[in-house]
C-alpha positions in Angstrom: -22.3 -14.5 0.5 -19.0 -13.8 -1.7 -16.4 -10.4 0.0 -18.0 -8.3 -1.8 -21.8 -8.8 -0.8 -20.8 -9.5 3.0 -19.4 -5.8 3.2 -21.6 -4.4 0.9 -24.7 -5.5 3.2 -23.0 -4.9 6.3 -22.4 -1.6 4.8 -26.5 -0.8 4.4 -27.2 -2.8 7.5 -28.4 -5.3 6.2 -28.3 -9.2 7.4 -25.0 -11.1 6.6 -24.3 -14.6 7.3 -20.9 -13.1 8.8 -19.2 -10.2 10.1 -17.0 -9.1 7.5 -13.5 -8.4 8.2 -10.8 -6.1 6.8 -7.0 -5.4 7.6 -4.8 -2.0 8.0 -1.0 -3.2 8.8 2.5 -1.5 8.1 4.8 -2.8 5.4 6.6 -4.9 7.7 3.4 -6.9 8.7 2.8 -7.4 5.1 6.0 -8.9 5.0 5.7 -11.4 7.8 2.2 -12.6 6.8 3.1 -12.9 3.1 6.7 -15.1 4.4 3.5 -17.1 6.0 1.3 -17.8 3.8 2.0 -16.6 0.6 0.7 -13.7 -1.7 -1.6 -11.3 -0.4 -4.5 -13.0 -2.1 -3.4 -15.9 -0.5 -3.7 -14.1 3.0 -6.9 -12.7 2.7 -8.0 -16.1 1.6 -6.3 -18.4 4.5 -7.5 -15.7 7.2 -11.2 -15.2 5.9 -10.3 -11.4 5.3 -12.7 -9.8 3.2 -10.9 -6.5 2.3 -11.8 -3.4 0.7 -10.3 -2.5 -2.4 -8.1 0.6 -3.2 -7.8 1.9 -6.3 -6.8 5.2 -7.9 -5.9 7.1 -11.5 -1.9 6.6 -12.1 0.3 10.0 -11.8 1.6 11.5 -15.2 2.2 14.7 -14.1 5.7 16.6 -13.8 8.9 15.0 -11.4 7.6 15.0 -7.9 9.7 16.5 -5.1 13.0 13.6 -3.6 11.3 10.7 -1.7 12.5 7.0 -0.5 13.1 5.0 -3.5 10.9 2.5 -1.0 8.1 4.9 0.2 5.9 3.4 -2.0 4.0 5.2 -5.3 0.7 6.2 -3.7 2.4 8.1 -0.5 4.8 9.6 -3.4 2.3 11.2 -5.1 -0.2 12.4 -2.5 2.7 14.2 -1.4 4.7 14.8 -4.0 1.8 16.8 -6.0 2.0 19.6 -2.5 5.8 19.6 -2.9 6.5 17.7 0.2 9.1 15.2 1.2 9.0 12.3 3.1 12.0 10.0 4.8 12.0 7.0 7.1 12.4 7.3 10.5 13.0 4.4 12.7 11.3 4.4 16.3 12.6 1.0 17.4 9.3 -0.4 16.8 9.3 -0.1 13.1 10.4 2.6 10.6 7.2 5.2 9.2 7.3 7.5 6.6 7.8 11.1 8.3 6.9 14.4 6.7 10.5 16.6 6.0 9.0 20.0 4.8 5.8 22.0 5.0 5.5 23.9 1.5 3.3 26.6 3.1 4.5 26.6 6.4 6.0 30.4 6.2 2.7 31.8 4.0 1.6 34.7 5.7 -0.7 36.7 3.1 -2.9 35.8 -0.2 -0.5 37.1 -2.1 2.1 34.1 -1.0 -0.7 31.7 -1.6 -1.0 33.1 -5.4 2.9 32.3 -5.6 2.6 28.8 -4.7 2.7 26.2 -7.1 -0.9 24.2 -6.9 -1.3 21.1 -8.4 -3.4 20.6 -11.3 -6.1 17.7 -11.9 -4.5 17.0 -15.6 -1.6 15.4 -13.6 -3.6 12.3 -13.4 -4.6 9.5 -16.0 -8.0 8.9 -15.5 -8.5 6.8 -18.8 -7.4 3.6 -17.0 -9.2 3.7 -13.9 -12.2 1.6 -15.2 -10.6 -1.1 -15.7 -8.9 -1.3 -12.7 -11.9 -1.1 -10.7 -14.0 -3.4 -12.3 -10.9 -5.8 -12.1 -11.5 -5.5 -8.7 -15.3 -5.1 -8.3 -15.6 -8.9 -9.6 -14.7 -9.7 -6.3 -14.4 -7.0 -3.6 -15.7 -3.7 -2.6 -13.6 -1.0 -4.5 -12.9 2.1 -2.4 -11.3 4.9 -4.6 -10.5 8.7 -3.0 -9.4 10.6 -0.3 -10.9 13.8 0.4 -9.4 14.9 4.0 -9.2 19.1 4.2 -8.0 19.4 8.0 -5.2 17.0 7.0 -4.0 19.0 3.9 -4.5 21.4 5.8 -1.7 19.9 8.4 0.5 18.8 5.3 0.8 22.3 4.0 1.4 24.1 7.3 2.4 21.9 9.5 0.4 20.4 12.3 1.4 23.5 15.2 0.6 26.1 12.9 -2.3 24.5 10.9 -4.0 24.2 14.3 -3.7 27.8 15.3 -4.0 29.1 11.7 -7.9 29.3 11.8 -7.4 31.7 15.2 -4.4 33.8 14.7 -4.9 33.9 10.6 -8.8 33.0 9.7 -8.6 34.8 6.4 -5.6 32.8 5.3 -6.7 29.6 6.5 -9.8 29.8 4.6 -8.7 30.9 1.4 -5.9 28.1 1.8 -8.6 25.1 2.6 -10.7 26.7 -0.4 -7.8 26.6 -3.2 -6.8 22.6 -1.6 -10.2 21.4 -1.6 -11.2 22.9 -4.7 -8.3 21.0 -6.4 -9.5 17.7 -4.3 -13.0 18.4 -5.7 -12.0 18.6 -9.1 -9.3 15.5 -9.3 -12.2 13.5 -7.3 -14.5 14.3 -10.0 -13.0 13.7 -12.8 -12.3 10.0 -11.1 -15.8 8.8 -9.9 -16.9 10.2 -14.3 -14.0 8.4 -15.5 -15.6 5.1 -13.3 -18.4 5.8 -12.5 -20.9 3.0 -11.3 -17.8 0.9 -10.5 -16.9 2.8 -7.4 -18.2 1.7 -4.0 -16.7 3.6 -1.5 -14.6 6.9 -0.7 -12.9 8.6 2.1 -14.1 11.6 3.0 -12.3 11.8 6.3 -9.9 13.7 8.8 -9.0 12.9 12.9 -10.6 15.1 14.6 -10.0 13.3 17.8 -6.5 11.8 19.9 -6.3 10.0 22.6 -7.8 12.6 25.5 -10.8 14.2 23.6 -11.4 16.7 21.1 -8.4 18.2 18.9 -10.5 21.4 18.0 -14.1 23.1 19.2 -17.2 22.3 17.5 -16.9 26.2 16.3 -13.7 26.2 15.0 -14.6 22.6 13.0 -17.9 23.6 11.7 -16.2 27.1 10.6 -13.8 25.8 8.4 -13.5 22.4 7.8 -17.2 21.4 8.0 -18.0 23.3 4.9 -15.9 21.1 2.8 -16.7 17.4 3.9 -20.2 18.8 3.2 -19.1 19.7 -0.2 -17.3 16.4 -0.8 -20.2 14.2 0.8 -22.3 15.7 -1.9 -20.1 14.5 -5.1 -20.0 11.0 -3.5 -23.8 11.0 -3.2 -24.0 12.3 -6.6 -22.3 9.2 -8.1 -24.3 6.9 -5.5 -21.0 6.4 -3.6 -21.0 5.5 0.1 -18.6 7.9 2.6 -16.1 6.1 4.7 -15.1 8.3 7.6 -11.6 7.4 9.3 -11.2 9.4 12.5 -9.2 9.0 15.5 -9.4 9.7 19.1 -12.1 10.6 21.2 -14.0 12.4 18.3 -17.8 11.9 19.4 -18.8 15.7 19.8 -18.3 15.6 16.0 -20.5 12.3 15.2 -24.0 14.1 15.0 -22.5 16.5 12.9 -20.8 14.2 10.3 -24.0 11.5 10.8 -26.2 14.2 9.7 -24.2 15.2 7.0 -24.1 11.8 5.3 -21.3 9.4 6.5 -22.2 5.7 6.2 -19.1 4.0 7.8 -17.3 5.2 10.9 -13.6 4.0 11.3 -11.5 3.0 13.4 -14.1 3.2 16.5 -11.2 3.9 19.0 -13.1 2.7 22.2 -10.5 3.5 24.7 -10.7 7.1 24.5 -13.2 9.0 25.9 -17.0 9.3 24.5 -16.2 6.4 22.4 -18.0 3.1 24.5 -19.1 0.6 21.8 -22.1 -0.2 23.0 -23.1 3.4 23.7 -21.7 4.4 19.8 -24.0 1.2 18.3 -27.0 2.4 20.6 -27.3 6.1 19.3 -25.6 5.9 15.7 -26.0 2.4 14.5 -29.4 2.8 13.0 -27.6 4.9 10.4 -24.2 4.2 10.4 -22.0 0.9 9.9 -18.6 0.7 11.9 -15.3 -0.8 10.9 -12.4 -1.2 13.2 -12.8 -1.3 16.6 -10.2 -4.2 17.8 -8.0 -2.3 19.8 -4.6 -2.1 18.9 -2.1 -0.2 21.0 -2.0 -2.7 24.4 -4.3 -6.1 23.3 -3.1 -6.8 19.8 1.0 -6.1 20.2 0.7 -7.1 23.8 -1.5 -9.2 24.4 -2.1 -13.2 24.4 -4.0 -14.7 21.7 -6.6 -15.7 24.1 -6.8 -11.4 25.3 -7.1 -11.3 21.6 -9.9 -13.5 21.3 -11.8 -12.1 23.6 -11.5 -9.0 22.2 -12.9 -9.8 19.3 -15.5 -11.2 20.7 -16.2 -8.2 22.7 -16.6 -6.0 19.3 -18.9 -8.1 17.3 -21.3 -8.4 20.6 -21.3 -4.2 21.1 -21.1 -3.6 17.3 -23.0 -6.6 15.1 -25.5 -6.3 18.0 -28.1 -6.3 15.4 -26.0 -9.1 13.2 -25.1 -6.0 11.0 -23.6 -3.1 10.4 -20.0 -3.3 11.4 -16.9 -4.8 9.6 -14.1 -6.2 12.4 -10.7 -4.5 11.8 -7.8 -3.9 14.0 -8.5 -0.1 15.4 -5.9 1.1 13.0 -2.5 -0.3 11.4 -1.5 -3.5 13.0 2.3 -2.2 13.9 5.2 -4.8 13.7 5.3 -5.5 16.8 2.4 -7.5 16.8 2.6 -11.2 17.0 1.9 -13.3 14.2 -0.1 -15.5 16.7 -2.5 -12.5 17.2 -3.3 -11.6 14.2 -4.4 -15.1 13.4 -6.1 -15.4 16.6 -8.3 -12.0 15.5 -9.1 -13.5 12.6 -9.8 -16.7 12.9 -12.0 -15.9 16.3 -13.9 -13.3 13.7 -14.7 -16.1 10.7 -15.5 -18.4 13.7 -17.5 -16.2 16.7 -19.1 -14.1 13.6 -21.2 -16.2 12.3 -24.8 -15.6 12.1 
């Protein structure tokens, strides 16, 4: 099997010769590998990475709001277009991109919501994005959108007050998640026409988890931000496009929901929180979902020694390829920059060498 067909099977679970891979990592890790071995074809190829391909429609629309000259184009414009800012921040482990303003944070009525400037589809080139993703379809799985209404939701308001909004203002918060989504709807639309048939994946996603449990109730989720991952699942299954779910935390109350809805690939699998056990996860979802992720990344993978590493992987492909199928190894989120070279190389080359079926 090529990249492509490997994920693409593992996706339907269906037999592979071996468990795919993929990689998340910061900037900085990019920069370490590709001192390593070369260009990031070149480390995809020396570490067996299979890899997902991300494509999107270029920005033409007006000047977007003061970023990093370094923040790189695709976090410019998704939030640029809402009028947010972001600036580096270092944490002595690595410098991220931080959030500087909340364009809605002070909204209080309708009537401020009709003030604010909302993005419009047209701001997008769409007339190019075939090409792009059949450039990349030749060899790869192409993954194009990002549909994720309880984090606009946060990027407009503010994390605090996004997560007390649907309480203390329910009327506001829906009429705010309708006008966001409705413009997500639209620009995702007009991208899956302008490609359509090239596109393999999307994200239709949001955390909905951290590291102790839930982040909201069942009631509160399926109130307001249910509605519109239904909404967006639908126009993926409309073009025949498969629904890649990142989410966080200790988020399985939420799992029969968003199963039954229509996800088919659950990311990052964060096993050390609670209600997420591998086995358990592969046991009552994997005969309808595939998993990617799951090497855990905030103790084994910076910490670690490559032979904690190993075992690791190890550990995932047993509880999540139990069937051979269905689950493509990633680290359980970004690798950070603190995470030895020696590791990552140990995750991958134990995958391409334990994964074999």
């Amino acid at each position: 099997m090529n990249s492509r067909e490997r994920v693409l099977a593992a996706i339907a679970r269906q037999p592979v010769d071996r468990v795919p891979s993929d990689i998340w990592a910061t900037p900085e890790v990019w920069d370490v590998l590709r001192a390593r071995f070369g260009t990031d074809e070149e480390v995809r190829a020396t570490l067996h990475i299979d890899g997902i391909a991300d494509v999107r429609p270029a920005y033409i629309g007006p000047p977007l709001a003061p970023c990093p000259a370094d923040a790189g184009l695709d976090f410019q414009v998704y939030y640029g277009v809402w009028g947010a800012g972001l600036c580096w921040v270092g944490h002595g482990t690595g410098r991220y991109l931080e959030q500087v303003n909340y364009p809605l944070a002070h909204a209080q009525t309708v009537a401020d919501l009709d003030a604010f400037p909302w993005p419009d589809p047209d701001w997008f080139d769409y007339a190019g994005l075939r090409a792009i993703a059949a450039r990349h379809r030749e060899t790869r799985v192409v993954m194009c959108g990002y549909m994720a209404p309880i984090y606009l939701h946060n990027l407009l308001r503010g994390m605090e007050q996004s997560f007390m909004d649907p309480l203390a203002e329910p009327e506001l918060t829906g009429e705010l998640l309708r006008r966001a989504c409705d413009f997500e709807y639209r620009r995702h639309r007009r991208a899956f026409e302008a490609a359509e048939g090239l596109i393999d994946v999307a994200q239709v996603t949001d955390d909905l988890g951290c590291q102790t449990g839930p982040l909201m109730s069942l009631e509160v989720y399926r109130r307001f931000y249910k509605p519109h991952h239904e909404r967006f699942i639908a126009l993926c299954r409309e073009f025949g496009i498969k629904v890649f779910h990142h989410d966080d935390g200790g988020m399985r109350p939420f799992l029969p929901d968003l199963v039954e809805m229509g996800i088919d690939i659950l990311n990052p699998v964060q096993w050390t929180c609670p209600g997420m056990e591998l086995t358990a996860l592969k046991r009552d979802f994997g005969g309808r979902i595939c998993f990617h992720g799951g090497v855990e990344n905030q103790k084994i993978l910076p910490f670690g020694t490559p032979e904690k590493v190993r075992a690791e992987v190890r550990h995932c492909i047993d509880a999540l390829a139990s069937d051979r199928t269905g689950y493509i190894l990633a680290p359980c989120h970004n690798l950070q920059s603190i995470t030895p070279l020696e590791n990552i190389v140990a995750m991958y080359d134990e995958a391409w060498n334990y994964g074999r079926f």
